[in-house]
mmCIF file of the N, C-alpha and C atoms, coordinates in Angstrom:
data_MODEL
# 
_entry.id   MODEL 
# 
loop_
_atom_site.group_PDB 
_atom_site.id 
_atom_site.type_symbol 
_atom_site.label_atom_id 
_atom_site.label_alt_id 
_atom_site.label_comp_id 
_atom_site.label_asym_id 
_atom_site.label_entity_id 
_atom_site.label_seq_id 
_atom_site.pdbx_PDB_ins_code 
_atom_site.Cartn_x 
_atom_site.Cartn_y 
_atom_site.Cartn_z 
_atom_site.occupancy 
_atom_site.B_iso_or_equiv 
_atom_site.pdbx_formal_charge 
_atom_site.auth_seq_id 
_atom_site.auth_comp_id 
_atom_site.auth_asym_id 
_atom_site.auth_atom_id 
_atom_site.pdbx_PDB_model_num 
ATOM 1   N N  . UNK A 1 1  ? 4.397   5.815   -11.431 1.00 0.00 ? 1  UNK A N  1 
ATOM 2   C CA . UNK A 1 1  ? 4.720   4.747   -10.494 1.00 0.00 ? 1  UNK A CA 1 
ATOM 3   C C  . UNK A 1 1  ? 3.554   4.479   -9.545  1.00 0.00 ? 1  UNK A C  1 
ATOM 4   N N  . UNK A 1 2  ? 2.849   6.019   -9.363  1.00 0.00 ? 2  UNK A N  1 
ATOM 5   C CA . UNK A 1 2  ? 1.969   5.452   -8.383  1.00 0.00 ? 2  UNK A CA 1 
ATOM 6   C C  . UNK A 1 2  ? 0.656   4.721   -9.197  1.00 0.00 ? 2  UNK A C  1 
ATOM 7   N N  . UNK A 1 3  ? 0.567   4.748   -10.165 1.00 0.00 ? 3  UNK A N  1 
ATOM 8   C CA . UNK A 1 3  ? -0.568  3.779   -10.786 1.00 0.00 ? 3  UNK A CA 1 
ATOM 9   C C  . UNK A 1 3  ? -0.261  2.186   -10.917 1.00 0.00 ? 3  UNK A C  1 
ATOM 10  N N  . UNK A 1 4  ? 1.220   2.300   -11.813 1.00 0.00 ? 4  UNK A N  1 
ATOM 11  C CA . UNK A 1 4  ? 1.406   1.410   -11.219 1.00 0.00 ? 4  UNK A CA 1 
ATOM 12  C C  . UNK A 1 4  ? 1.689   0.341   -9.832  1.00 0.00 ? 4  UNK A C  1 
ATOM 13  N N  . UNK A 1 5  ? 1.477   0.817   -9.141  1.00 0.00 ? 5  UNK A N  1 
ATOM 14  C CA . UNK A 1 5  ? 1.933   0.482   -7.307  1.00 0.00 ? 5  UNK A CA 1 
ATOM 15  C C  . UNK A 1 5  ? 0.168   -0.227  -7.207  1.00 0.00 ? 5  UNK A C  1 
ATOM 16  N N  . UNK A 1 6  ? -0.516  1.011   -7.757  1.00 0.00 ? 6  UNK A N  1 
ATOM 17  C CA . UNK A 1 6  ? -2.300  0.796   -7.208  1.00 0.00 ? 6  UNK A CA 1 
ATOM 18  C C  . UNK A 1 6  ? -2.933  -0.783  -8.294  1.00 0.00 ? 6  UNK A C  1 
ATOM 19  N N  . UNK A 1 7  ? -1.874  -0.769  -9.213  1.00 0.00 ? 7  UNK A N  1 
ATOM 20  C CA . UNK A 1 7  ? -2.523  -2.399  -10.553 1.00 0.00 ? 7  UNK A CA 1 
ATOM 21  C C  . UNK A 1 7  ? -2.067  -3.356  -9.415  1.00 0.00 ? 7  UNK A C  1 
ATOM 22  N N  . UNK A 1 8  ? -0.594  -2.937  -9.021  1.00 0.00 ? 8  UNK A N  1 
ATOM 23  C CA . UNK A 1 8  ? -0.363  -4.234  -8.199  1.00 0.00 ? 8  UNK A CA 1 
ATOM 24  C C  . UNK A 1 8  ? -1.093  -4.264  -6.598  1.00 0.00 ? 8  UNK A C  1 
ATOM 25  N N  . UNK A 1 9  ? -0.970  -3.715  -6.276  1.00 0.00 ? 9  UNK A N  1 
ATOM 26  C CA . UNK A 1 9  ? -2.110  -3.653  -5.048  1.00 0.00 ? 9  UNK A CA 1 
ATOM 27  C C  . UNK A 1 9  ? -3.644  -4.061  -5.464  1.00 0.00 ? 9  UNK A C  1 
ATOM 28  N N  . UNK A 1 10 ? -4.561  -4.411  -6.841  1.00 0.00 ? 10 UNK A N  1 
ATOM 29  C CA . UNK A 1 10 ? -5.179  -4.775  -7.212  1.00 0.00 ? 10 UNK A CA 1 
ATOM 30  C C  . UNK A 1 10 ? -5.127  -6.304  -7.044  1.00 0.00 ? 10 UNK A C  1 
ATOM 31  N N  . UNK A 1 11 ? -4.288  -6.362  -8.137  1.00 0.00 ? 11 UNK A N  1 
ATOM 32  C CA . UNK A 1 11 ? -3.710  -7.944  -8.223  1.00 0.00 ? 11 UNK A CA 1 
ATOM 33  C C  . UNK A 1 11 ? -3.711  -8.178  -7.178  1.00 0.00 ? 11 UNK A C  1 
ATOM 34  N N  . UNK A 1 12 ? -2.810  -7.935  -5.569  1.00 0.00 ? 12 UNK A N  1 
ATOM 35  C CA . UNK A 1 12 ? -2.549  -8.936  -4.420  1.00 0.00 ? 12 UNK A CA 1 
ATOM 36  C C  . UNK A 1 12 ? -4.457  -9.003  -4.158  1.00 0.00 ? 12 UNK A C  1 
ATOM 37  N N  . UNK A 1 13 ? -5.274  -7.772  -4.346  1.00 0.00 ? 13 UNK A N  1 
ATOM 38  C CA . UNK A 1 13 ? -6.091  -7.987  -3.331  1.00 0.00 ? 13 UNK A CA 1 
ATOM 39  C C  . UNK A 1 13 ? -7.025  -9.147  -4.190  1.00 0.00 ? 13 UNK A C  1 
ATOM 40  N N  . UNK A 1 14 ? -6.722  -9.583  -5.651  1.00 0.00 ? 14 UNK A N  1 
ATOM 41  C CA . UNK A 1 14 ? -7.669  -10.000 -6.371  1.00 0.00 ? 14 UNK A CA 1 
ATOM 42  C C  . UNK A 1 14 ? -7.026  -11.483 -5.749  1.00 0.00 ? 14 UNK A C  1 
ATOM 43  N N  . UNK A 1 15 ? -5.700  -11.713 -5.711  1.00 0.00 ? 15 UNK A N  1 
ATOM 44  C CA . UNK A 1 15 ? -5.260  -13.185 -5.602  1.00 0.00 ? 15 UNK A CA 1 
ATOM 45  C C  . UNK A 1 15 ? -5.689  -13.081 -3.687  1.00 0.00 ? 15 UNK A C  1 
ATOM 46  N N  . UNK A 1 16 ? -5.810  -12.574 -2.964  1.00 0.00 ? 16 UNK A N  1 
ATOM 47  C CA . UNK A 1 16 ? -6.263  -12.518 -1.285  1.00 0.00 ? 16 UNK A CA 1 
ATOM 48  C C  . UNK A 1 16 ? -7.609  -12.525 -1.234  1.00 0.00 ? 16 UNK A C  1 
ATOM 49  N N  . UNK A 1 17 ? -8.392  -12.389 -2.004  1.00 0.00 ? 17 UNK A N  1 
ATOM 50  C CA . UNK A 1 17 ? -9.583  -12.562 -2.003  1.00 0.00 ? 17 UNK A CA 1 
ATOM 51  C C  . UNK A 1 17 ? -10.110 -13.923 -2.794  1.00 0.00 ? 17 UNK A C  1 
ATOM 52  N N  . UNK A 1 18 ? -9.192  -14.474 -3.389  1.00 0.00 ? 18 UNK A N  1 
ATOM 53  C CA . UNK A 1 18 ? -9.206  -15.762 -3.461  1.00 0.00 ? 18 UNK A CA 1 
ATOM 54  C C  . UNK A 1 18 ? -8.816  -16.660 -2.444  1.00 0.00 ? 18 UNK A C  1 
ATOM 55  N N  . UNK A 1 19 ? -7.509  -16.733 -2.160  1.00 0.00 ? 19 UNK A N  1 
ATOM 56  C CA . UNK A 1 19 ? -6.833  -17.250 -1.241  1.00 0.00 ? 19 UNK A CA 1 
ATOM 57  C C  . UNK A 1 19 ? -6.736  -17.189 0.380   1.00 0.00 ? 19 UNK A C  1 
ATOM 58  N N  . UNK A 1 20 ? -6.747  -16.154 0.814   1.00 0.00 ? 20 UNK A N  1 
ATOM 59  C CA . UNK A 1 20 ? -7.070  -15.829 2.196   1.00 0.00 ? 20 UNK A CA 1 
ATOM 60  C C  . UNK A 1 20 ? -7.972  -15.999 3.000   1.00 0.00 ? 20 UNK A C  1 
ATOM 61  N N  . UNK A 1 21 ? -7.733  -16.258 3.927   1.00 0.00 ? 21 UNK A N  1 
ATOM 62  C CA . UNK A 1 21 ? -9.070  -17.165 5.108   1.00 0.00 ? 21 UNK A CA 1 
ATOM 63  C C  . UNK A 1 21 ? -9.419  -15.094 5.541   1.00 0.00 ? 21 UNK A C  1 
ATOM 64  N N  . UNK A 1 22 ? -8.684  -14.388 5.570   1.00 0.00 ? 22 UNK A N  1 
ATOM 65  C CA . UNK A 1 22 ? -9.234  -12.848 6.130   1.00 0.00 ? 22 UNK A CA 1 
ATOM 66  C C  . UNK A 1 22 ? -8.542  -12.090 5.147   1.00 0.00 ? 22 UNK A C  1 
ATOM 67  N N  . UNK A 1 23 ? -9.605  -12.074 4.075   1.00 0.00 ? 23 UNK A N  1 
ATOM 68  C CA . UNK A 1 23 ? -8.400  -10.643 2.623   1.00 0.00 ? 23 UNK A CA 1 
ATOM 69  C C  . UNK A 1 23 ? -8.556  -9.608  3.353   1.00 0.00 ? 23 UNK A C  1 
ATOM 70  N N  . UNK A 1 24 ? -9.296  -8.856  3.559   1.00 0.00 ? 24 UNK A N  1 
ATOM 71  C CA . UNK A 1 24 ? -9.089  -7.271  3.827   1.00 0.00 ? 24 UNK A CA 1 
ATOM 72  C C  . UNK A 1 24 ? -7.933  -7.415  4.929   1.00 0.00 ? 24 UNK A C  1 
ATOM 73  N N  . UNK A 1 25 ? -8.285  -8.091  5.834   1.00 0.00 ? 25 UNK A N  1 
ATOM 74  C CA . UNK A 1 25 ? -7.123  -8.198  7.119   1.00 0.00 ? 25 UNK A CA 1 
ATOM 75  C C  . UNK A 1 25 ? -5.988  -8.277  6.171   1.00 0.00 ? 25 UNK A C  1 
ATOM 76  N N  . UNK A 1 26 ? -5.729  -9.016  5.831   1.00 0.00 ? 26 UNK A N  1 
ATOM 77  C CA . UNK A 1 26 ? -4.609  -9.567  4.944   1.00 0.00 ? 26 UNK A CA 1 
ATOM 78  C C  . UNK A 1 26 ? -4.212  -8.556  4.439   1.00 0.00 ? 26 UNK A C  1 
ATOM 79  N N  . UNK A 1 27 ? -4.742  -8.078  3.327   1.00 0.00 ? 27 UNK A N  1 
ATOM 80  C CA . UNK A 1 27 ? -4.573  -6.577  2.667   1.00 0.00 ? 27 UNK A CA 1 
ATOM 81  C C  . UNK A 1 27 ? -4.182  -5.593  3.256   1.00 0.00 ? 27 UNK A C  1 
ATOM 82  N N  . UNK A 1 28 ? -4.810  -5.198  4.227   1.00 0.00 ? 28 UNK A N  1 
ATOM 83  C CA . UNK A 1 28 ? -4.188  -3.918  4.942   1.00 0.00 ? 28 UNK A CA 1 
ATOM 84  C C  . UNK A 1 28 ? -3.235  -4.286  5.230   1.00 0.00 ? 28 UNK A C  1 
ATOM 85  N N  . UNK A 1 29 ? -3.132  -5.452  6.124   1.00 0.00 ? 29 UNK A N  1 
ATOM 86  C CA . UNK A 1 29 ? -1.622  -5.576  6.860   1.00 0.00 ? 29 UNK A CA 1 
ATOM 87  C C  . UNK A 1 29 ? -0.340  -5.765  5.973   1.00 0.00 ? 29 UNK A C  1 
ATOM 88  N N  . UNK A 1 30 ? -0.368  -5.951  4.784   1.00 0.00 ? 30 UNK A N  1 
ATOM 89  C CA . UNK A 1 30 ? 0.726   -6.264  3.576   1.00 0.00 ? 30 UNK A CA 1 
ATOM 90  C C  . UNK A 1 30 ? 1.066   -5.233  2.981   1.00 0.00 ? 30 UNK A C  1 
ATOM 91  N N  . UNK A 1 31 ? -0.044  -4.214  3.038   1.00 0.00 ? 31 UNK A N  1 
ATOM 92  C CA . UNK A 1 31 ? 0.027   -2.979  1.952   1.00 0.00 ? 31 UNK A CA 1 
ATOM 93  C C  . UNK A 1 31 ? 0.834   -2.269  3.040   1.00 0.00 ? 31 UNK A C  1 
ATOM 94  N N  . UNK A 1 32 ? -0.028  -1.925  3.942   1.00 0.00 ? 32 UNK A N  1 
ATOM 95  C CA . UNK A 1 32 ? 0.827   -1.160  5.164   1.00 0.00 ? 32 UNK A CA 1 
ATOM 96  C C  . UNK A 1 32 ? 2.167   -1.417  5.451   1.00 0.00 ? 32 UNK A C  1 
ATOM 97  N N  . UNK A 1 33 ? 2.507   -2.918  5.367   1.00 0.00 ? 33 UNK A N  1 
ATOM 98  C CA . UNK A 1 33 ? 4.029   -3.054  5.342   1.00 0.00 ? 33 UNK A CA 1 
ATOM 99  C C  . UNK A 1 33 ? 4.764   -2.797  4.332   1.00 0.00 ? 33 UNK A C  1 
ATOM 100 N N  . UNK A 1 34 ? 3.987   -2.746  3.037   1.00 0.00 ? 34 UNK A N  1 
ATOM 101 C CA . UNK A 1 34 ? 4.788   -2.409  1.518   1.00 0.00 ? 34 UNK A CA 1 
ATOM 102 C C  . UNK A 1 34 ? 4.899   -0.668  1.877   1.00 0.00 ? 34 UNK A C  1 
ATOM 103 N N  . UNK A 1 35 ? 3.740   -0.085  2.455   1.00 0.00 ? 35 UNK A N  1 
ATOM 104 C CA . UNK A 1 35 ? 3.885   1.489   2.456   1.00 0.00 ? 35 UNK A CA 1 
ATOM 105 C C  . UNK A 1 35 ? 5.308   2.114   3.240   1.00 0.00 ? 35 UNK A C  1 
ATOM 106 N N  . UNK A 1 36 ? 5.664   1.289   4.293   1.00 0.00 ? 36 UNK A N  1 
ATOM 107 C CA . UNK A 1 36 ? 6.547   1.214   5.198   1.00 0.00 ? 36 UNK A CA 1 
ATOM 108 C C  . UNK A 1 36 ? 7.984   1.198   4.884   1.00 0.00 ? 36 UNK A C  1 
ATOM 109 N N  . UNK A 1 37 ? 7.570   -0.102  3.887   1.00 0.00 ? 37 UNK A N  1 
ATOM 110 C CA . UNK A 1 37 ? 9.170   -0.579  3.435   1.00 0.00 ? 37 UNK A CA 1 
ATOM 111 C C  . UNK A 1 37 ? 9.694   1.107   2.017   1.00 0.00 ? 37 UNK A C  1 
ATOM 112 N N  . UNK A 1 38 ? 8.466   1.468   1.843   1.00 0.00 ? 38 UNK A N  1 
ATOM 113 C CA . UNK A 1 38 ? 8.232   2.020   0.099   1.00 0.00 ? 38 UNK A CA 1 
ATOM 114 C C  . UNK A 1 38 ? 8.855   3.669   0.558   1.00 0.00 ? 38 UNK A C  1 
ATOM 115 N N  . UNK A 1 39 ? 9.294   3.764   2.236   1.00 0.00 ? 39 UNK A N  1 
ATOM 116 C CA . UNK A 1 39 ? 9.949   5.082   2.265   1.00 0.00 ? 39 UNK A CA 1 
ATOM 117 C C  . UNK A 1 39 ? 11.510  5.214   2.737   1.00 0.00 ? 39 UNK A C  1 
ATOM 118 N N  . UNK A 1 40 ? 11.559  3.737   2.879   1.00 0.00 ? 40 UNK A N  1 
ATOM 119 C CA . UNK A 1 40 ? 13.271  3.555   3.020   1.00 0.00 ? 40 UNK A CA 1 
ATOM 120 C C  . UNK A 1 40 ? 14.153  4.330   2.196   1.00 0.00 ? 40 UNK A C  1 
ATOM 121 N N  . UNK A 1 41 ? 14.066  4.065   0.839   1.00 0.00 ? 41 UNK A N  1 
ATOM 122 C CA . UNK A 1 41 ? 14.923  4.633   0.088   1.00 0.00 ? 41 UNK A CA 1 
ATOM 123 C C  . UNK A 1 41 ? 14.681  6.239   0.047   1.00 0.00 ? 41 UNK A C  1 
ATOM 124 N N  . UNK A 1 42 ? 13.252  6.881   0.683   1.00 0.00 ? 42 UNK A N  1 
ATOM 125 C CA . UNK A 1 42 ? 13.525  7.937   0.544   1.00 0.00 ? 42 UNK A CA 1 
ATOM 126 C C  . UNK A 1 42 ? 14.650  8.656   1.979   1.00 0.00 ? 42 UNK A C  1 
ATOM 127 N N  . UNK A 1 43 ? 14.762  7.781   2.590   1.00 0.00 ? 43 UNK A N  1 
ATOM 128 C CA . UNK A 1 43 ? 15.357  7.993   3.708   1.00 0.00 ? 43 UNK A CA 1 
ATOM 129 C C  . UNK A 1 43 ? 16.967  7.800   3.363   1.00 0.00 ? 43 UNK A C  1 
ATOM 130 N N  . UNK A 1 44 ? 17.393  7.158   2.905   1.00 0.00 ? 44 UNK A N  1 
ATOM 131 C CA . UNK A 1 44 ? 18.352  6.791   2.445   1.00 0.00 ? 44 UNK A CA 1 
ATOM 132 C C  . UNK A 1 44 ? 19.346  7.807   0.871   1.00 0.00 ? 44 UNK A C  1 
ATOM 133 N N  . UNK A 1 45 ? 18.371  8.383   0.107   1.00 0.00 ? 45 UNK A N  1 
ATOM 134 C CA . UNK A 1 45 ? 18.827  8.994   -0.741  1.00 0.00 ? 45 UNK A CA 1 
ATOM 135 C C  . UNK A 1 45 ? 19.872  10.149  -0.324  1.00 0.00 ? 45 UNK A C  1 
ATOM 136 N N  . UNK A 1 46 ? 20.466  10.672  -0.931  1.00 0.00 ? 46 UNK A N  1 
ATOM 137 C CA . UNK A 1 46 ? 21.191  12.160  -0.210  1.00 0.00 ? 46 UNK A CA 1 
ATOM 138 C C  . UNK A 1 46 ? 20.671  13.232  -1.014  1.00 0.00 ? 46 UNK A C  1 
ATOM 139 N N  . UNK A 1 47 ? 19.911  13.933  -0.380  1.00 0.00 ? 47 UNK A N  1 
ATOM 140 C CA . UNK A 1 47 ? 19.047  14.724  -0.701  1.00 0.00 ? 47 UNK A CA 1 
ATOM 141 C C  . UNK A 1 47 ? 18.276  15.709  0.472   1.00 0.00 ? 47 UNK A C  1 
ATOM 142 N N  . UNK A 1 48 ? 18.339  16.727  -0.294  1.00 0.00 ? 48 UNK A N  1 
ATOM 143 C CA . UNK A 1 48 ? 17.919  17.840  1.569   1.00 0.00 ? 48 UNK A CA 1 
ATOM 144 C C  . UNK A 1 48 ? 16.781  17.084  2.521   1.00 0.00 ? 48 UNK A C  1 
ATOM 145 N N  . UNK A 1 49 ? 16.735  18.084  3.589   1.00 0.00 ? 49 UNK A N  1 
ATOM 146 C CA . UNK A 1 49 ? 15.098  16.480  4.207   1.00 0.00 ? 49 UNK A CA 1 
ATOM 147 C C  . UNK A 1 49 ? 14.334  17.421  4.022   1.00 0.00 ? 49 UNK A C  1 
ATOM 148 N N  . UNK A 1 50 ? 14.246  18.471  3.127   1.00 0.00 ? 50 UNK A N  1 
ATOM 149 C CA . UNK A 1 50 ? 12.173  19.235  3.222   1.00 0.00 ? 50 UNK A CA 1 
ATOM 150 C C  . UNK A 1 50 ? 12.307  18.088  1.545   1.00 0.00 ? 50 UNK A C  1 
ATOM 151 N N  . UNK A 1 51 ? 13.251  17.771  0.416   1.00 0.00 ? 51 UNK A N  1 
ATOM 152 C CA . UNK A 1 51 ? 12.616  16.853  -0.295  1.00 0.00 ? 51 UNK A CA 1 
ATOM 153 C C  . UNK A 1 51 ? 12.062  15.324  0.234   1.00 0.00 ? 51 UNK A C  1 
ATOM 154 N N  . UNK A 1 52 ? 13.413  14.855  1.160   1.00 0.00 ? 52 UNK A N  1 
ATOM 155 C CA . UNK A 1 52 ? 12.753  13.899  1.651   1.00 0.00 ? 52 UNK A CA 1 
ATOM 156 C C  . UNK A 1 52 ? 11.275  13.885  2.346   1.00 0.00 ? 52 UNK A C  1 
ATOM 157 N N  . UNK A 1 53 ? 11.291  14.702  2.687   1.00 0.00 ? 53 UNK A N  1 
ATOM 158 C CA . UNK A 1 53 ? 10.004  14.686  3.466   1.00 0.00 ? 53 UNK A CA 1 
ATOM 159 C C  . UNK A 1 53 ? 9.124   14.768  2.499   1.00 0.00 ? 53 UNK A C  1 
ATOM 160 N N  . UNK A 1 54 ? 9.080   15.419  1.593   1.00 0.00 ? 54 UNK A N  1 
ATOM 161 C CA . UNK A 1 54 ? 8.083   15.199  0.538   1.00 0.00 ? 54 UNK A CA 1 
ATOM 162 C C  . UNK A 1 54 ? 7.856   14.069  -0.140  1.00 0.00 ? 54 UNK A C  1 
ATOM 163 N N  . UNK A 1 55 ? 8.695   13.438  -0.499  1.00 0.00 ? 55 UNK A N  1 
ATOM 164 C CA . UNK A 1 55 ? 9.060   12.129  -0.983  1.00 0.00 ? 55 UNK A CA 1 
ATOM 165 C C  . UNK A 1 55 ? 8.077   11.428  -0.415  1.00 0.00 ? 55 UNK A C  1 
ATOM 166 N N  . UNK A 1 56 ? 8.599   11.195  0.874   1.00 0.00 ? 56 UNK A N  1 
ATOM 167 C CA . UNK A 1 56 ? 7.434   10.467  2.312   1.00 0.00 ? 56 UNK A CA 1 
ATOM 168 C C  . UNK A 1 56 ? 5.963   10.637  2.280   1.00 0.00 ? 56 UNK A C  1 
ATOM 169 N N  . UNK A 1 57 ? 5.774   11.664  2.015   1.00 0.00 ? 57 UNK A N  1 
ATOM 170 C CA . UNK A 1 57 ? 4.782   12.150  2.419   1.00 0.00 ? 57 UNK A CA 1 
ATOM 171 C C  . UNK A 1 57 ? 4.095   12.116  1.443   1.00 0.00 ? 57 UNK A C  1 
ATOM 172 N N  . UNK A 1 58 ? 4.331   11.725  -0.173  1.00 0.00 ? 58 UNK A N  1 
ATOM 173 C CA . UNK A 1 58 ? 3.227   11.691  -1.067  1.00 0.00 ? 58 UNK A CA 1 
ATOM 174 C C  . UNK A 1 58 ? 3.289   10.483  -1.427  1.00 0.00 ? 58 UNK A C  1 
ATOM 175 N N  . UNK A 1 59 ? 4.132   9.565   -0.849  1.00 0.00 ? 59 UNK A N  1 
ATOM 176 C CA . UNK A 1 59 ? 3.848   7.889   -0.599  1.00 0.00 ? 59 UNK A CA 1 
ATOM 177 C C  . UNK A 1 59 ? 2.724   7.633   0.516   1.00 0.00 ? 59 UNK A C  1 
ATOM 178 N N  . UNK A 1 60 ? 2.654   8.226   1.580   1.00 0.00 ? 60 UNK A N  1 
ATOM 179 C CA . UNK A 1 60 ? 1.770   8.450   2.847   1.00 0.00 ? 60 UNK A CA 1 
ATOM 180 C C  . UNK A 1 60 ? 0.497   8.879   1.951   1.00 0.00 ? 60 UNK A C  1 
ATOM 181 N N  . UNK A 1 61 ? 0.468   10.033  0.846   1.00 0.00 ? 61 UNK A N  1 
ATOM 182 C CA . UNK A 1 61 ? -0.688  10.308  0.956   1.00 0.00 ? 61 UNK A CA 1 
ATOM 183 C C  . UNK A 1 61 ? -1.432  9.019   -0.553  1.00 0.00 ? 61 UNK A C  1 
ATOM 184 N N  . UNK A 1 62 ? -0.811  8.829   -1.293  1.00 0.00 ? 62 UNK A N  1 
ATOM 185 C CA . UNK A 1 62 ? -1.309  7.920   -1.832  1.00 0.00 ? 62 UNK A CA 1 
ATOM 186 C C  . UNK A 1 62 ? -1.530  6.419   -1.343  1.00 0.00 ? 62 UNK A C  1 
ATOM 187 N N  . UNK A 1 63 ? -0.831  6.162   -0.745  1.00 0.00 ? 63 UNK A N  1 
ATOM 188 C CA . UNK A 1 63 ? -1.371  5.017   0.248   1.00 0.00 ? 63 UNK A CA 1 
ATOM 189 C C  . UNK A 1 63 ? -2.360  5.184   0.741   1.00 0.00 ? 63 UNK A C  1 
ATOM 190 N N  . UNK A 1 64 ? -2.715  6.236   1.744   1.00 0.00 ? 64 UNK A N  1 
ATOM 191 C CA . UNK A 1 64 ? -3.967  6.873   2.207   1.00 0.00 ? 64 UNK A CA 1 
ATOM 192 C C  . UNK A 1 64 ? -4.857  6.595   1.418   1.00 0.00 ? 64 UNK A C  1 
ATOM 193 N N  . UNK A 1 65 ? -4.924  7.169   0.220   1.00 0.00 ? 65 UNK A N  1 
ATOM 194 C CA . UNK A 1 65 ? -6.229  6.711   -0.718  1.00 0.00 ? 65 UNK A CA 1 
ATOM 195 C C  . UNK A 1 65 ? -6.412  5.341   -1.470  1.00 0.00 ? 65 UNK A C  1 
ATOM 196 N N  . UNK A 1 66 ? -5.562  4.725   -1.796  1.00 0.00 ? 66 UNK A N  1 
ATOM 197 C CA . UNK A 1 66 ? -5.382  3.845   -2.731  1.00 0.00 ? 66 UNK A CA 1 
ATOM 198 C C  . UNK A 1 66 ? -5.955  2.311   -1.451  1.00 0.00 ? 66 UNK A C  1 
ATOM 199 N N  . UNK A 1 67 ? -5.445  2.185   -0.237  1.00 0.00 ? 67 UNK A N  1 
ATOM 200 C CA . UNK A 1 67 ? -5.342  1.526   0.344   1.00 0.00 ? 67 UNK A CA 1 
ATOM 201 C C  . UNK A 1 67 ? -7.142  1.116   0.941   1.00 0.00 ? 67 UNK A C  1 
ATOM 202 N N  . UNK A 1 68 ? -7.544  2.091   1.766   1.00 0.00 ? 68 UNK A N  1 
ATOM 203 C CA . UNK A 1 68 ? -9.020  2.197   2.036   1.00 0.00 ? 68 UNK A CA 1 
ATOM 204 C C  . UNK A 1 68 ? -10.184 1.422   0.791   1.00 0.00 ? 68 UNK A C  1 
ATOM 205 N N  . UNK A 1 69 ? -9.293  1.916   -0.468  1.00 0.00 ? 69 UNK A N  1 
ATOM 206 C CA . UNK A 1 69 ? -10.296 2.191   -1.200  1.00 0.00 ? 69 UNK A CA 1 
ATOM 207 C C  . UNK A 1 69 ? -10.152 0.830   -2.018  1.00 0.00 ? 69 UNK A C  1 
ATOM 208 N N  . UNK A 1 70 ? -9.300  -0.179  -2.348  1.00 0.00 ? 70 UNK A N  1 
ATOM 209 C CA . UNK A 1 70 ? -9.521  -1.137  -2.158  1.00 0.00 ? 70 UNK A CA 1 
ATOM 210 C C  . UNK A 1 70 ? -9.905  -2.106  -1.322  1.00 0.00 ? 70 UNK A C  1 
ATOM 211 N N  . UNK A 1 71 ? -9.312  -1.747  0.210   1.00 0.00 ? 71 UNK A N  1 
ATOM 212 C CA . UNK A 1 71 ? -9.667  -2.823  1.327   1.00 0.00 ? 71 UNK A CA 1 
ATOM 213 C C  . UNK A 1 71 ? -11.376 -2.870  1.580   1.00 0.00 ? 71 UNK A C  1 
ATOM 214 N N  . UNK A 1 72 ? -11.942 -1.842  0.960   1.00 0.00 ? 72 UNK A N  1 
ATOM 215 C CA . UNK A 1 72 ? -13.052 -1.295  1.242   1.00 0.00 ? 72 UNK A CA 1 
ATOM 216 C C  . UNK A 1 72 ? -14.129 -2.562  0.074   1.00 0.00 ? 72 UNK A C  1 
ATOM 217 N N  . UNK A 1 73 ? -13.688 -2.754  -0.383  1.00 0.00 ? 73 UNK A N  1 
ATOM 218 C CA . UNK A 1 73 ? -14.217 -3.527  -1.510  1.00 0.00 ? 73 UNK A CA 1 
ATOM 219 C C  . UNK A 1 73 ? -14.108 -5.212  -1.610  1.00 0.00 ? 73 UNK A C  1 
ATOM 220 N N  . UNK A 1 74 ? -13.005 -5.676  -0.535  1.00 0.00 ? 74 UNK A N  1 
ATOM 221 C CA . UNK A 1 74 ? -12.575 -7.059  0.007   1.00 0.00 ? 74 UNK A CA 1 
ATOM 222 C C  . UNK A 1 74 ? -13.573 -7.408  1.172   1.00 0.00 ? 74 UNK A C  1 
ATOM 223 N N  . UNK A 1 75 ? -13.950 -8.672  0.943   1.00 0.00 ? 75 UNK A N  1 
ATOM 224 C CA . UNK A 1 75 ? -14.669 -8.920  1.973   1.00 0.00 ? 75 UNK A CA 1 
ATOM 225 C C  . UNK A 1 75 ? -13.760 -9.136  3.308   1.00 0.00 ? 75 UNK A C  1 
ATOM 226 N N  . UNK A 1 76 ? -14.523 -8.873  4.996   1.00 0.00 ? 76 UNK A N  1 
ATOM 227 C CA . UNK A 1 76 ? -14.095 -9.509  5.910   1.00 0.00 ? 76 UNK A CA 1 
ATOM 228 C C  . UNK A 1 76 ? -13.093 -10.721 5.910   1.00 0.00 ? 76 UNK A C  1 
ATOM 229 N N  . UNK A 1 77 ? -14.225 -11.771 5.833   1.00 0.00 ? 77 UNK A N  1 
ATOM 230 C CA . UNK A 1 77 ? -13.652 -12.961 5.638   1.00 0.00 ? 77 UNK A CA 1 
ATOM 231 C C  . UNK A 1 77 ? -14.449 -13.681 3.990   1.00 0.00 ? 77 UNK A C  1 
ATOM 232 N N  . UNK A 1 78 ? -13.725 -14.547 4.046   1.00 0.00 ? 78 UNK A N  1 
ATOM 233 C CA . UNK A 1 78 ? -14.390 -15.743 2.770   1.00 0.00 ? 78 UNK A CA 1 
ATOM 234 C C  . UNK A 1 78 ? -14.989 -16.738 3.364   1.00 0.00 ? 78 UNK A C  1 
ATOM 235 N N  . UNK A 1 79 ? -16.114 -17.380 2.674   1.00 0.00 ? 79 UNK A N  1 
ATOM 236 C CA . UNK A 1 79 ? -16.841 -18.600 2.978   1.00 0.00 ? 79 UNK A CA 1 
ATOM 237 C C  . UNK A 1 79 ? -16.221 -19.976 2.888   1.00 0.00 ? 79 UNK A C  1 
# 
């Protein structure tokens, strides 16, 4: 899942780097809200909380990498 999560986080940044007057801005701020929304259900499951917390926390840490490391590659702004 998490590879797939990182194709589509590709894709937005490939169509925001077309489209967007600020992609990286853009990018972070969308991904960060997808990372956000992407631990609800672990919150929500019934399940002890040291899994939940794990759950969380290896959405946190792949975001961490996945996120930088595209925004890193989007320009500022577009011409």
């Amino acid at each position: 899942m998490t590879l797939v999560c990182a194709v589509i986080g590709i894709v937005l940044a490939v169509a925001l780097r077309r489209w967007a007057a600020t992609p990286r801005r853009t990018f972070v701020t969308v991904t960060v809200a997808l990372t956000v929304l992407s631990v609800v259900p672990d919150l929500l499951i019934p399940a002890a909380p040291s899994t939940k917390a794990i759950l969380m926390l290896t959405h946190l840490v792949a975001a961490a990498i996945v996120i930088p490391l595209i925004a890193g590659r989007l320009p500022a702004r577009t011409r």
